[in-house]
DSSP file (Angstrom, degrees, kcal/mol; ACC not computed):
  #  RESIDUE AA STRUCTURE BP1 BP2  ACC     N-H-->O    O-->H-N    N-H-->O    O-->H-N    TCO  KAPPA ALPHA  PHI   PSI    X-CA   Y-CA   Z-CA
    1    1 A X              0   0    0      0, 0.0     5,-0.1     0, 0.0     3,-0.0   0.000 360.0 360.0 360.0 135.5  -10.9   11.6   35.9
    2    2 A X     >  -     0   0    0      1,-0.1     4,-0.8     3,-0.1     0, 0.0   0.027 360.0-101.3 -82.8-168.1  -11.2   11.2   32.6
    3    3 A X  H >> S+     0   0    0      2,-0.2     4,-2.4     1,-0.2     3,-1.2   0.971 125.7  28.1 -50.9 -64.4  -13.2    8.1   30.3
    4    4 A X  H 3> S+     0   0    0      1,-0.3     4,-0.6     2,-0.2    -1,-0.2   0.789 111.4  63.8 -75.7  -9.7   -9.9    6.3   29.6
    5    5 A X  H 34 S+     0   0    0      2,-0.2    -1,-0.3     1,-0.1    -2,-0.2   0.714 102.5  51.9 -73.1 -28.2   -8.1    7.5   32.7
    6    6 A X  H << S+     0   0    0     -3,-1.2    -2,-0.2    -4,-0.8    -3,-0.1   0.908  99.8  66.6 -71.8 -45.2  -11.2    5.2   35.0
    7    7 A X  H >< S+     0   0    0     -4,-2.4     2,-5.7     1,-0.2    45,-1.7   0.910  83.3  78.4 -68.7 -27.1  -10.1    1.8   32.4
    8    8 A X  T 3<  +     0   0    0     -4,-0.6    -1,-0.2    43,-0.3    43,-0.2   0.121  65.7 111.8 -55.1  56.4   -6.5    2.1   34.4
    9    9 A X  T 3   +     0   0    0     -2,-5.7     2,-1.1    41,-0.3    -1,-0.2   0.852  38.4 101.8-117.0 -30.8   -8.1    0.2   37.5
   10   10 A X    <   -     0   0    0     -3,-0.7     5,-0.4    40,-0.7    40,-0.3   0.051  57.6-155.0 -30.9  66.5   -6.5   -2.9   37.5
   11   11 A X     >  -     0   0    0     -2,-1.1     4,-1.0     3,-0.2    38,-0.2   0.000  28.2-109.3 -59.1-176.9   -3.6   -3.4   40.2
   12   12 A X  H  > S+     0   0    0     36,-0.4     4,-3.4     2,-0.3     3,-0.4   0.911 116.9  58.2 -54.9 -61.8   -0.8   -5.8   39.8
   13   13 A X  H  > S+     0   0    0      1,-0.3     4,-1.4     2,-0.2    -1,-0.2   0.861 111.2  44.1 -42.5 -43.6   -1.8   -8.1   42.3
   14   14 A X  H  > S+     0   0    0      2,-0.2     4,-2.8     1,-0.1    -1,-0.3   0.863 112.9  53.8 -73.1 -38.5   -5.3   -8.6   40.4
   15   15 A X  H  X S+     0   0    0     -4,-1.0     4,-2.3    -5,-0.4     5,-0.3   0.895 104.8  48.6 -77.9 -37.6   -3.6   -8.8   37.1
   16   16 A X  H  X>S+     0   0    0     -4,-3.4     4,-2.2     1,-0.2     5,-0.9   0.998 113.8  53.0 -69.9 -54.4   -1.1  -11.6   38.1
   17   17 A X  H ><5S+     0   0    0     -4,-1.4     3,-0.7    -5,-0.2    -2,-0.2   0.845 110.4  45.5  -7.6 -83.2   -4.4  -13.4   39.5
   18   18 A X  H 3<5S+     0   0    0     -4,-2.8    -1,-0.2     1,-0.2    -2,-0.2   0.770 120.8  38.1 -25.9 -63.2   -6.2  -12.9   36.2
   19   19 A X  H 3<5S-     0   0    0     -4,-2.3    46,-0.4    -3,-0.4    -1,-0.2   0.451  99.9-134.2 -66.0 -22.9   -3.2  -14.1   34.1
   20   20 A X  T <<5 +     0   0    0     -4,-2.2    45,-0.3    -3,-0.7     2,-0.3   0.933  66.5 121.0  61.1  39.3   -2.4  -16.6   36.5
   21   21 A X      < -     0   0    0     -5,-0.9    -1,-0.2    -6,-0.1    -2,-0.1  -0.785  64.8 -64.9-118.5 173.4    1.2  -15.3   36.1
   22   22 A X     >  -     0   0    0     -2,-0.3     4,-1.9     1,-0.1     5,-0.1  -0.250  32.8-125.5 -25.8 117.8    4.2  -13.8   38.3
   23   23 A X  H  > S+     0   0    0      2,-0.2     4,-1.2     3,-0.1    -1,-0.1   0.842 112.5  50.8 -23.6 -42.4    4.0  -10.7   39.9
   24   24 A X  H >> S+     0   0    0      2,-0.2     3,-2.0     1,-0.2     4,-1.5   0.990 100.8  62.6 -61.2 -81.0    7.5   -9.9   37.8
   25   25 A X  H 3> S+     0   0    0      1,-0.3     4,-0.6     2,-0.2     5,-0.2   0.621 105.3  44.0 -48.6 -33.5    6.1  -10.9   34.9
   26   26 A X  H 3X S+     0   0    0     -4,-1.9     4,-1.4     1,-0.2     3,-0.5   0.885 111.5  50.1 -49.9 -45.9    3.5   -8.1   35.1
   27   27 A X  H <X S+     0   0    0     -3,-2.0     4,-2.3    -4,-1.2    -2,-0.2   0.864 114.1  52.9 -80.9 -51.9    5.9   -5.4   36.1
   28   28 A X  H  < S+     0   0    0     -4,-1.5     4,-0.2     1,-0.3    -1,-0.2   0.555 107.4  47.9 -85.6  10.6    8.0   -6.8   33.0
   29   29 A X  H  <>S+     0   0    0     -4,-0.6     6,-1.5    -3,-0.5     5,-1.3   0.605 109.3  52.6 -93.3 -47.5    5.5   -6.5   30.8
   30   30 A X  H ><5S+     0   0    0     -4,-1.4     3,-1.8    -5,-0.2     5,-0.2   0.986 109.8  47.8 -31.3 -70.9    4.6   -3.1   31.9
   31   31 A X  T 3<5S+     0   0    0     -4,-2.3    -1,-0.2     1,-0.3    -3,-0.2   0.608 114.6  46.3 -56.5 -25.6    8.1   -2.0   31.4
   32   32 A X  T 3 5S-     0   0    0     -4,-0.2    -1,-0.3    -3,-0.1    -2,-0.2   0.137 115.3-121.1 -76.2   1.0    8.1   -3.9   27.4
   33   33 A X  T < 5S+     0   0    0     -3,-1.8    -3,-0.2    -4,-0.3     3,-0.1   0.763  79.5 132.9  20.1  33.8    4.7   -2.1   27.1
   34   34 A X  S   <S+     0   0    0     -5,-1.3     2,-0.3     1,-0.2    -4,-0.2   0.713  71.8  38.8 -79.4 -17.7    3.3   -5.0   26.6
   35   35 A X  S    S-     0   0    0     -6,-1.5     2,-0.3    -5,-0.2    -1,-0.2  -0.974  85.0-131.0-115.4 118.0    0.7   -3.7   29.1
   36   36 A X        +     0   0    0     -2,-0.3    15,-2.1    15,-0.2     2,-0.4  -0.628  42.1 166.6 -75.2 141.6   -0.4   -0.1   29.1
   37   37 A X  E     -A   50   0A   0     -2,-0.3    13,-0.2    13,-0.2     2,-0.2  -0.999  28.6-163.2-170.9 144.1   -0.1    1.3   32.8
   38   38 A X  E     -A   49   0A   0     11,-4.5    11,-3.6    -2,-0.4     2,-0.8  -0.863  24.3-129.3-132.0 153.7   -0.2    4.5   34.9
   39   39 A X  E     -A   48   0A   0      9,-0.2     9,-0.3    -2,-0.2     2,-0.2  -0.918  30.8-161.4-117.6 128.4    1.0    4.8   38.6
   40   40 A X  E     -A   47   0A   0      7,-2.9     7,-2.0    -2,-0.8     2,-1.0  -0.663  21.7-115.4-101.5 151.1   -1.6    6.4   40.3
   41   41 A X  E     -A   46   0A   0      5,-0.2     5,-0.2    -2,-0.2     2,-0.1  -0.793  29.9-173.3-102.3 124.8   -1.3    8.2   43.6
   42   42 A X        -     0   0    0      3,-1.7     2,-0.3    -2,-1.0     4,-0.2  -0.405  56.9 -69.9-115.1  56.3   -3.4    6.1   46.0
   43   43 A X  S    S-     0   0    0      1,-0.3    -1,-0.1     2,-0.1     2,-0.0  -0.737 120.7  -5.8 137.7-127.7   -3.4    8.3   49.4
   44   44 A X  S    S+     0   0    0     -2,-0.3     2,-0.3    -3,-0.1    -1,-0.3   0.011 131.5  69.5 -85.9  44.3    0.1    8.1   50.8
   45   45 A X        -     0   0    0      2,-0.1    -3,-1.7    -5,-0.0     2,-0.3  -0.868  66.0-143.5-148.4 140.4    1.1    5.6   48.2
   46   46 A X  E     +A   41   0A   0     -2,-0.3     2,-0.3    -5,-0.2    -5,-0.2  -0.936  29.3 175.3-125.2 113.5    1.8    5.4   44.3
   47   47 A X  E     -A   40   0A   0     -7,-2.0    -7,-2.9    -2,-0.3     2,-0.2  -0.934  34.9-115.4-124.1 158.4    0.7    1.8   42.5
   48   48 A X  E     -A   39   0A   0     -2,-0.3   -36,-0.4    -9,-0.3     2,-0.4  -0.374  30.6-168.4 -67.8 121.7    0.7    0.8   38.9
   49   49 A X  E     -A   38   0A   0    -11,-3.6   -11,-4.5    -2,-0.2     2,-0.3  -0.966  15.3-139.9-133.0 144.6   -3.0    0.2   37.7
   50   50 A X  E     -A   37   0A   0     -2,-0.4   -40,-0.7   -40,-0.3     2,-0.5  -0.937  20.1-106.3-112.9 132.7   -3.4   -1.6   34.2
   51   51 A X    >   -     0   0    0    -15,-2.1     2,-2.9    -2,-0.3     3,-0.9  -0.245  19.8-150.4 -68.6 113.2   -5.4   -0.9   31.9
   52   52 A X  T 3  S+     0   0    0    -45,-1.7    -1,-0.2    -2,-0.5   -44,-0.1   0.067  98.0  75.5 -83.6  48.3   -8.4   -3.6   31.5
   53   53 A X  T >> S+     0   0    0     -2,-2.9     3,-4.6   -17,-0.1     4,-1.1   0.826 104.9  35.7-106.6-106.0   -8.6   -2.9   28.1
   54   54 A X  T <4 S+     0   0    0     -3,-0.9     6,-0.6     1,-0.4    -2,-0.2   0.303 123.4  41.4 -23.7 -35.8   -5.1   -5.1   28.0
   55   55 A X  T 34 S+     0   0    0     -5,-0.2    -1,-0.4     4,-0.1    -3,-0.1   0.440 121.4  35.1-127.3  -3.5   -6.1   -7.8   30.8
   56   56 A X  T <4 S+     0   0    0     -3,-4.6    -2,-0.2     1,-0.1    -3,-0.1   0.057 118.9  48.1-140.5  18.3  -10.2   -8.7   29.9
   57   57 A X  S  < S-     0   0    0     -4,-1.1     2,-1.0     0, 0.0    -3,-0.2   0.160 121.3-104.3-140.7  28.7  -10.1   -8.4   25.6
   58   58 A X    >>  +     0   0    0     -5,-0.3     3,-4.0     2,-0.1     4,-0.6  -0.145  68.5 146.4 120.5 -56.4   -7.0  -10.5   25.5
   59   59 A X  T 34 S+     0   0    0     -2,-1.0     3,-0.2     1,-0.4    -4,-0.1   0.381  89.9  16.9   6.6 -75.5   -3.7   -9.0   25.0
   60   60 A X  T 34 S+     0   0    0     -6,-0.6    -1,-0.4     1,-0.2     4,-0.2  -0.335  97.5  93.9-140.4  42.8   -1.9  -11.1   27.0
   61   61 A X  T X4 S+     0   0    0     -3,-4.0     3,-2.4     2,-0.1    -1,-0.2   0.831  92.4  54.0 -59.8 -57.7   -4.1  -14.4   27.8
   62   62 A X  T 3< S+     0   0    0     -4,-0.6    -2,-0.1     1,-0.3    -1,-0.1   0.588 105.9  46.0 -84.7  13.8   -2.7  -15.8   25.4
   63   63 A X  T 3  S+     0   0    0      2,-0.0    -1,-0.3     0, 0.0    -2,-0.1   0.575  99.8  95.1-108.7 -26.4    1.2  -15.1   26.6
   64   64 A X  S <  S-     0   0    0     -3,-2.4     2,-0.7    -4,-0.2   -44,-0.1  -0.221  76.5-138.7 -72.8 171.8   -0.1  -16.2   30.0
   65   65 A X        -     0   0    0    -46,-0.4     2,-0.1   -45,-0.3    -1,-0.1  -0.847   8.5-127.4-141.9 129.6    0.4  -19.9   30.8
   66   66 A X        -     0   0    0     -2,-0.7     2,-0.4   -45,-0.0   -46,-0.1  -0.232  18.6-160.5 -60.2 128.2   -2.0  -22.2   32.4
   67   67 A X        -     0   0    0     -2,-0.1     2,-0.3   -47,-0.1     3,-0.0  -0.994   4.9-157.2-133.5 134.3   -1.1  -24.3   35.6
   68   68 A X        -     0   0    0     -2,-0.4     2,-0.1     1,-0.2     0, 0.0  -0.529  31.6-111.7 -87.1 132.2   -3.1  -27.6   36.8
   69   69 A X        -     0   0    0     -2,-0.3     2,-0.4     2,-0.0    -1,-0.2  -0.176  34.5-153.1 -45.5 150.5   -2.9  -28.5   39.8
   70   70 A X        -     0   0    0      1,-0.1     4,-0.1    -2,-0.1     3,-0.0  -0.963   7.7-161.1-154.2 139.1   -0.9  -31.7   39.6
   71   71 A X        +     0   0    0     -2,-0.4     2,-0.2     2,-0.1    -1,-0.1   0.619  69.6  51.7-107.2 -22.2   -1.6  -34.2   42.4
   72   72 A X  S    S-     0   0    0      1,-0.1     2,-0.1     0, 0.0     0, 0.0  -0.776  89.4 -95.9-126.2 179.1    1.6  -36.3   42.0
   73   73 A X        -     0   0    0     -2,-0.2     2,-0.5    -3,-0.0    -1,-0.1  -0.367  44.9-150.0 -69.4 150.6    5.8  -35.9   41.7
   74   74 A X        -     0   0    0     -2,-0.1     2,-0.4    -4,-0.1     3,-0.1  -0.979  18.7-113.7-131.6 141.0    6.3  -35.9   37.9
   75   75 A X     >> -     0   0    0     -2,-0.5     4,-1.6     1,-0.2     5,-0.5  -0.567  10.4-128.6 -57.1  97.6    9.4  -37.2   37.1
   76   76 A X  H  >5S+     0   0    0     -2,-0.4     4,-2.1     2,-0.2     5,-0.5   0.832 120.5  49.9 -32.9 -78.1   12.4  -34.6   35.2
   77   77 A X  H  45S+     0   0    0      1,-0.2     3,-0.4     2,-0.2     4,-0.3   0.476 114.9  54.4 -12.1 -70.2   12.7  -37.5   32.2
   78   78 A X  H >>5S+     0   0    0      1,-0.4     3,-2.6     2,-0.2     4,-1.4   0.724 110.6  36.9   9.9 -98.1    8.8  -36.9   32.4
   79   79 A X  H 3X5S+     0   0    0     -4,-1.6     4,-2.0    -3,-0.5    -1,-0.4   0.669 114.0  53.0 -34.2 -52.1    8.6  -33.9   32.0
   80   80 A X  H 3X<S+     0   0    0     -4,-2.1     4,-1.7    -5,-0.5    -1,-0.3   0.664 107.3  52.7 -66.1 -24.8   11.3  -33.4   29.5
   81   81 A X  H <4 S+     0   0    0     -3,-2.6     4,-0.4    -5,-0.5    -2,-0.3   0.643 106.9  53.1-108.3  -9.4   10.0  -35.9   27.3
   82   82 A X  H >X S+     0   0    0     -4,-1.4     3,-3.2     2,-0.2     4,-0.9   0.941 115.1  53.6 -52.7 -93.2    6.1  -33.8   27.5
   83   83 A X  H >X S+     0   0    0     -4,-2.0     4,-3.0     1,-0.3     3,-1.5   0.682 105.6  42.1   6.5 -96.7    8.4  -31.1   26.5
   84   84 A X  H 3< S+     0   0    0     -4,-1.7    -1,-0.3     1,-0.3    -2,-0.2   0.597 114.7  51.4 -46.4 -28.1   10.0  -32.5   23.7
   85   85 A X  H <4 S+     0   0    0     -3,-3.2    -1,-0.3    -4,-0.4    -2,-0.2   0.694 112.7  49.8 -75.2 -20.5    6.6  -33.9   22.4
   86   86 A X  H <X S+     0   0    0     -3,-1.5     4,-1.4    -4,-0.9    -2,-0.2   0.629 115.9  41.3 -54.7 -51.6    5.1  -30.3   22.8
   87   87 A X  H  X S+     0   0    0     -4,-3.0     4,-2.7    -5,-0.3     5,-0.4   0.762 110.4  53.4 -78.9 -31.3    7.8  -28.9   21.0
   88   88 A X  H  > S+     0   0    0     -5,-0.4     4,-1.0     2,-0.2    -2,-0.2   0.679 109.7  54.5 -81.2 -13.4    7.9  -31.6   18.4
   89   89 A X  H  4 S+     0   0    0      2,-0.2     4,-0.5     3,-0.1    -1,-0.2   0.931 111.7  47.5 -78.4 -73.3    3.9  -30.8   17.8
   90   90 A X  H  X S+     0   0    0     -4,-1.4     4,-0.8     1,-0.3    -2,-0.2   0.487 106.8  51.5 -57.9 -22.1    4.8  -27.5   17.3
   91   91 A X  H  X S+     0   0    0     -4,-2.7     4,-2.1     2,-0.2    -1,-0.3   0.790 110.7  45.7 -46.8 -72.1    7.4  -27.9   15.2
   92   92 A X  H  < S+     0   0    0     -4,-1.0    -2,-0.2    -5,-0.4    -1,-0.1   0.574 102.9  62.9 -80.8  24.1    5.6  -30.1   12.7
   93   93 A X  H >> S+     0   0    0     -4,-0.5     3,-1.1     2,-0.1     4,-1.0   0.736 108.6  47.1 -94.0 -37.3    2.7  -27.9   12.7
   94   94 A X  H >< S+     0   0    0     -4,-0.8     3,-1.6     1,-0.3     5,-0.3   0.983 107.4  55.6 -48.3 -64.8    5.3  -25.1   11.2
   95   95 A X  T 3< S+     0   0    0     -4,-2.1    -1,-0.3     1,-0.3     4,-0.2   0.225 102.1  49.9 -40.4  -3.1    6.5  -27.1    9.1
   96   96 A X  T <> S+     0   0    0     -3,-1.1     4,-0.7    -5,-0.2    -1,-0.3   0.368 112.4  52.5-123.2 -34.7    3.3  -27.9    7.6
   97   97 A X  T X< S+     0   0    0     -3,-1.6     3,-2.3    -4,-1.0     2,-0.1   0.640 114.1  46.9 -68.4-122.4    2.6  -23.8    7.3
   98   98 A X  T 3> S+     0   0    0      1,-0.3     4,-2.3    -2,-0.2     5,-0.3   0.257 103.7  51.9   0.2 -65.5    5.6  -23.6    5.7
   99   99 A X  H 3> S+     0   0    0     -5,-0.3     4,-0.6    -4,-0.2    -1,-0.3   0.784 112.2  52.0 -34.9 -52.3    5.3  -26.2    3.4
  100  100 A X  H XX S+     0   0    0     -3,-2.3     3,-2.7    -4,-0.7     4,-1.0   0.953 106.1  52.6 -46.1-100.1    1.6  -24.5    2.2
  101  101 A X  H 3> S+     0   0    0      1,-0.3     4,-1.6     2,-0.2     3,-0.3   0.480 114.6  41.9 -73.3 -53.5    3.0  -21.3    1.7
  102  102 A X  H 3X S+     0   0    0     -4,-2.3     4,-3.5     2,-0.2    -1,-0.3   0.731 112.0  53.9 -22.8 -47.5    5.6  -23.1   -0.5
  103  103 A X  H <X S+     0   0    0     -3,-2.7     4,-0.9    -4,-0.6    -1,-0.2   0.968 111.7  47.7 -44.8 -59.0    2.9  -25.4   -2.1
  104  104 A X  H  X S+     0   0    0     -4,-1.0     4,-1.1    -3,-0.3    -2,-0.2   0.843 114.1  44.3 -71.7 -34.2    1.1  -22.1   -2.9
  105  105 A X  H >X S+     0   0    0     -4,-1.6     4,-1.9     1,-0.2     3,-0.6   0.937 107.4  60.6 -86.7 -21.5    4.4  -20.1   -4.5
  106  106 A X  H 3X S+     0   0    0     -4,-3.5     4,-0.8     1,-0.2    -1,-0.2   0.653 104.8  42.6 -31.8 -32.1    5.3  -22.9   -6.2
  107  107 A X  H 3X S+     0   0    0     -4,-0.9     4,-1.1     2,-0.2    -1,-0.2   0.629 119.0  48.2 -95.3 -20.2    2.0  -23.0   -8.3
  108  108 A X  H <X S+     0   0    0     -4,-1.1     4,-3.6    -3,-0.6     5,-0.4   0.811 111.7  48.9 -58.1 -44.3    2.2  -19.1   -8.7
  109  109 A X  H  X S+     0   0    0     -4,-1.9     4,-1.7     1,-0.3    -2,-0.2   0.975 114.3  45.2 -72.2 -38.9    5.9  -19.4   -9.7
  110  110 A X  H  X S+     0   0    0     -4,-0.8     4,-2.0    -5,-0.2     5,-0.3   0.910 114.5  51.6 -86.0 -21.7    4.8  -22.2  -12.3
  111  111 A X  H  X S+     0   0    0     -4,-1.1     4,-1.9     2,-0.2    -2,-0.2   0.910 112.1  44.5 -61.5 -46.2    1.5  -19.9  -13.7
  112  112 A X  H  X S+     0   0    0     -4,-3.6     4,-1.4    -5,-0.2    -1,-0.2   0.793 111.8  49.9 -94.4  -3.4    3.3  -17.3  -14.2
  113  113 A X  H >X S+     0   0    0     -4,-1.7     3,-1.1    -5,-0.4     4,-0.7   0.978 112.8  54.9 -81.6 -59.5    6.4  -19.4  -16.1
  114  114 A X  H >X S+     0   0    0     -4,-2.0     3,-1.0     1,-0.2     4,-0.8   0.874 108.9  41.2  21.5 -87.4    3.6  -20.7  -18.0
  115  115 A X  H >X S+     0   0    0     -4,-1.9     4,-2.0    -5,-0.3     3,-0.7   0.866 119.5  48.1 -41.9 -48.0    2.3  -17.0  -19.0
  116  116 A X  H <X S+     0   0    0     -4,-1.4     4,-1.0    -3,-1.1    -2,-0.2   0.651 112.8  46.8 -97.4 -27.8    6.1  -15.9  -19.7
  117  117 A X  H <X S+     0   0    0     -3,-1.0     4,-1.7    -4,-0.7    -1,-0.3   0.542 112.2  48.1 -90.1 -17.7    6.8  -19.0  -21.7
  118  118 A X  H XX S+     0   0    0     -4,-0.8     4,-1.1    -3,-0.7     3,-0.5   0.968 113.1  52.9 -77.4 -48.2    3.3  -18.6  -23.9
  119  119 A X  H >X S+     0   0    0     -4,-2.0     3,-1.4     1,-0.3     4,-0.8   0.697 109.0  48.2 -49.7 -61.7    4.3  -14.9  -24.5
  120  120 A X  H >X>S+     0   0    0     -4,-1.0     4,-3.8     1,-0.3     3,-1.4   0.895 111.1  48.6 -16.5 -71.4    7.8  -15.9  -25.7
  121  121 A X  H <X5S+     0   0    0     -4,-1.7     4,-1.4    -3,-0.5    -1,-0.3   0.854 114.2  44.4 -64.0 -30.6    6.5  -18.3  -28.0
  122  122 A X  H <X5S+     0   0    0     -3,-1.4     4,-1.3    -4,-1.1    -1,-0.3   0.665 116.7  46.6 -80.1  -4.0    3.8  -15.8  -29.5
  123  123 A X  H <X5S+     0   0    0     -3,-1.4     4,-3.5    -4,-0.8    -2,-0.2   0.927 111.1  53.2 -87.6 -42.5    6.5  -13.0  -29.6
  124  124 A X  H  <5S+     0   0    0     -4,-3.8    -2,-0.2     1,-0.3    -3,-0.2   0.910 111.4  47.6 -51.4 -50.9    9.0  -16.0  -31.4
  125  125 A X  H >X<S+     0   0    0     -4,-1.4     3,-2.2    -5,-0.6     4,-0.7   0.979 109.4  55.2 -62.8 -53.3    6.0  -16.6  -34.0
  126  126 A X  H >X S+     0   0    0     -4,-1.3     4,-2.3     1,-0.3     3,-0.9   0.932 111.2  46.0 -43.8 -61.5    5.8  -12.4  -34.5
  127  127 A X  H 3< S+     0   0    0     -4,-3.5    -1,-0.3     1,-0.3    -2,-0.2   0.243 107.5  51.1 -82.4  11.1    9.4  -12.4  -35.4
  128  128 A X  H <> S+     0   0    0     -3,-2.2     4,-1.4    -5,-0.2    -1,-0.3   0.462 114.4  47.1-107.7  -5.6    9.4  -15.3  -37.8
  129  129 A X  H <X S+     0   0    0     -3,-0.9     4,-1.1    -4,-0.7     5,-0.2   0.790 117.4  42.9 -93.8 -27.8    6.4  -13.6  -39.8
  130  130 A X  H  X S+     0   0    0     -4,-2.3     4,-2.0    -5,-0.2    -1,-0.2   0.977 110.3  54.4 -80.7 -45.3    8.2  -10.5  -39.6
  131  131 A X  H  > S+     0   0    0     -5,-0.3     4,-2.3     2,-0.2    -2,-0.2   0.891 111.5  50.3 -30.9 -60.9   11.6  -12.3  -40.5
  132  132 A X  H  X S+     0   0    0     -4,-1.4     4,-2.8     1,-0.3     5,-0.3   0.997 111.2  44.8 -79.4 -62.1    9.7  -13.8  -43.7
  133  133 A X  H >X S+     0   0    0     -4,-1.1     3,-1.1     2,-0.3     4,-0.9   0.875 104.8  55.3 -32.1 -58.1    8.4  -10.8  -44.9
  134  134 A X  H >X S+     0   0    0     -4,-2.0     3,-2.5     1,-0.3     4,-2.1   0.960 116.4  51.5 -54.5 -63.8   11.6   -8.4  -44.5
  135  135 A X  H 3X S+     0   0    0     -4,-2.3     4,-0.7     1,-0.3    -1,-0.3   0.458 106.5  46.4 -69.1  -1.7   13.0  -11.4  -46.8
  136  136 A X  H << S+     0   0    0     -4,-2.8    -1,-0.3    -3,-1.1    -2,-0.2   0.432 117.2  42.9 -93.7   0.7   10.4  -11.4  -49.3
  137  137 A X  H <X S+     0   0    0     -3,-2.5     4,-2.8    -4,-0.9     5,-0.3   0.756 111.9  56.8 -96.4 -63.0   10.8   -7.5  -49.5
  138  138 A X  H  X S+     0   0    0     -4,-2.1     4,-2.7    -5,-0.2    -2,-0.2   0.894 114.7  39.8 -44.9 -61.4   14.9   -8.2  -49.4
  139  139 A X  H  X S+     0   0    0     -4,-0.7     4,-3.5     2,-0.3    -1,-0.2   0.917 109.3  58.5 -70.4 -55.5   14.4  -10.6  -52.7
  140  140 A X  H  > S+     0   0    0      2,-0.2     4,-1.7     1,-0.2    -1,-0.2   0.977 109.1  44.3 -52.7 -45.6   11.9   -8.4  -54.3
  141  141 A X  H  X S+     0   0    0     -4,-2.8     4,-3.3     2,-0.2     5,-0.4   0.983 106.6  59.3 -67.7 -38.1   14.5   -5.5  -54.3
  142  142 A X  H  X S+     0   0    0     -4,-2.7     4,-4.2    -5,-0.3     5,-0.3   0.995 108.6  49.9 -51.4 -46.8   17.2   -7.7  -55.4
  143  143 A X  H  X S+     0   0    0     -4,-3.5     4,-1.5     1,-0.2    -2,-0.2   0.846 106.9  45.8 -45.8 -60.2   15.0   -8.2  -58.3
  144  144 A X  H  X S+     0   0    0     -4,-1.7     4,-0.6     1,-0.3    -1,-0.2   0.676 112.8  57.8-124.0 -63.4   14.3   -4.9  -59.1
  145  145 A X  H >X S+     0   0    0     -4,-3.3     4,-1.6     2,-0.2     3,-1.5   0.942 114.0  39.4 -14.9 -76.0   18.1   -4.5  -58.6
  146  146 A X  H 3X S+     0   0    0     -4,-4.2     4,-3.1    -5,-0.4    -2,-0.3   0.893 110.7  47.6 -45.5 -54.5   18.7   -7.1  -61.2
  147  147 A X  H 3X S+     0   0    0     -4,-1.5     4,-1.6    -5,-0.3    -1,-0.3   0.579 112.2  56.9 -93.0  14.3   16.6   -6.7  -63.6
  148  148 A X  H << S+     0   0    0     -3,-1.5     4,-0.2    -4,-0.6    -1,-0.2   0.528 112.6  49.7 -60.3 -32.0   17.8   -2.3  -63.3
  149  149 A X  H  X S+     0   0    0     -4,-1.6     4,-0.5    -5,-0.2    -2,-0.2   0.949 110.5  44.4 -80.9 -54.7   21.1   -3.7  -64.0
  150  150 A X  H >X S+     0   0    0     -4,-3.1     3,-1.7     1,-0.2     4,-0.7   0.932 111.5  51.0 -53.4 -51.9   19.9   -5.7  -66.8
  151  151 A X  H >< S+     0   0    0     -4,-1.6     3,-0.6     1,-0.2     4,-0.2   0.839 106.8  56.8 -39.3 -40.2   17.9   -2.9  -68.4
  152  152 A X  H 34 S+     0   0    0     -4,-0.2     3,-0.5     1,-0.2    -1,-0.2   0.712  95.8  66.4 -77.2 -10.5   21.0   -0.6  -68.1
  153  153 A X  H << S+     0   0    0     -3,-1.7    -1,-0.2    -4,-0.5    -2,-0.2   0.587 105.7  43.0 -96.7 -22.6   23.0   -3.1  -70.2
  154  154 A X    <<        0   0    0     -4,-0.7    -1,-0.3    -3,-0.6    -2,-0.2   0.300 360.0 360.0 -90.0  -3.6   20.9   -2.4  -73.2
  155  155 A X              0   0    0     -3,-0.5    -1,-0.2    -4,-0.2    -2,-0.1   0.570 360.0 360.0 -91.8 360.0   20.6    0.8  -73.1
């Protein structure tokens, strides 16, 4: 057996343990590849071993979900309204991401209108010095015109 063919020891039954989830949920995580997994022939048998690669550096702890013991009846309202504060946590912690990343293109979006606006205004300056010029070249030939015209009138 090869190095990475030995990490496949994990069965199902140990994995839902670990994860402290369903059996199903393993098997549908298998099938998503969300777990990598081989079915190994074990005598007269074939089981699914997972690879602990997948179950002991994390993958899916964090997909698993933790259950207390809970010593009394908790109430549906209860329950619903934990929920709904849970969710409502979670919510406004997005919203608060969101909001940053906004924050942050907003101050991009106004640095670089900034930049686009200076450049404008130094290109606007280029093109009135160049403007003056062409018309102080434009006037000089009109002279030069004129006084050609005049010259020819005497001749």
């Amino acid at each position: 057996m090869s190095n990475e063919l030995e990490k496949y020891n994990i069965t199902v039954s140990e994995a839902k343990e670990i994860l402290n989830v369903a059996r199903k949920t393993i098997y549908r995580w298998i099938n998503s590849e969300k777990l990598r997994a081989k079915k190994i022939n074990t005598g007269d048998t074939r089981k699914w071993f997972i690879h602990e690669d997948d179950i002991y550096e994390g993958k899916l702890i964090n997909e698993s979900i933790e259950i207390q013991e809970v010593n009394r009846n908790i109430k549906k309202e209860e329950l619903m309204n934990e929920l709904i504060e849970a969710i409502g946590e979670r919510n406004e912690q997005a919203v608060a991401s969101i909001k940053n990343t906004l924050d942050k293109q907003n101050e991009l979006l106004a640095e670089l209108l900034e930049n686009h606006i200076s450049q404008l205004q130094e290109e606007n300056e280029r093109l009135k010095q160049e403007n003056q010029r062409l018309r102080g070249k434009l006037e000089e030939a009109k002279q030069k015109g004129l006084l050609g015209k005049v010259k020819g009138l005497f001749k």
